[in-house]
N, C-alpha and C positions, 0 to 999 in steps of 0.2 A: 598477561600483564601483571597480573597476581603476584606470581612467581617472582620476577623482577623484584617488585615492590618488598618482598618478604627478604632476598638476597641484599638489596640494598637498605635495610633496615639492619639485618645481620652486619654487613660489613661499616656500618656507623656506631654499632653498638662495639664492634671490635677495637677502631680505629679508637675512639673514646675513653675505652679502656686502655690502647696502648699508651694513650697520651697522658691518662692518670696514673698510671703505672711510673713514666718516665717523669712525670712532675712527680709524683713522689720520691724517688733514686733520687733527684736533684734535692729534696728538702733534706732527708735524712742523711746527705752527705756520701752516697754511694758515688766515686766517680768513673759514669759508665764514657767510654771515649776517651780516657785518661789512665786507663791499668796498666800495670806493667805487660808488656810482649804487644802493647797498642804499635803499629810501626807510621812515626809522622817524619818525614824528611822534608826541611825547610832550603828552598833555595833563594837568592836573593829577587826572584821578582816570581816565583813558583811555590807551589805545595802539595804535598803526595801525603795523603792520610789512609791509613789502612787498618781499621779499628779490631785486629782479630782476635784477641783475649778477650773484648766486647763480644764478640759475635759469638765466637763460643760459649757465651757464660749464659748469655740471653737465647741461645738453641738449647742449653742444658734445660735452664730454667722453663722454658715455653716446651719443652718435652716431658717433663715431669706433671705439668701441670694440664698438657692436652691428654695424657694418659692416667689421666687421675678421673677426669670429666668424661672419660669412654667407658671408663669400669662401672663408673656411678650412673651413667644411662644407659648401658647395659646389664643390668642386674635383673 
């Protein structure tokens, strides 16, 4: 039960962070969901959003920065 409680402390402490992260990008004016190569096709009663210049940019960034945090705990 330990274990649980520590995983779900970890993934609260993440979620938190994602969330200050993206309220940050929204103050500073970064528009993630909005870049060019985003593909949103509007129909008259439908909507198809496909955010992948987002999603690439935020796997670039979230890989640089899990492989920065592996080296520094690994030393």
């Amino acid at each position: 039960m330990e274990t649980l409680a520590r995983y779900l402390m970890f993934g609260g402490i993440i979620l938190f962070l994602i969330g200050g992260g993206v309220y940050l990008a929204s103050r500073f004016g970064i528009p993630l969901g909005r870049l060019p190569g985003d593909i949103r096709i509007e129909g008259e009663k439908s909507l198809f959003y496909f955010p992948i210049t987002s999603s690439i940019l935020i796997s670039i960034l979230l890989t640089i920065v899990l492989n920065l945090i592996s080296k520094l705990l690994n030393k």
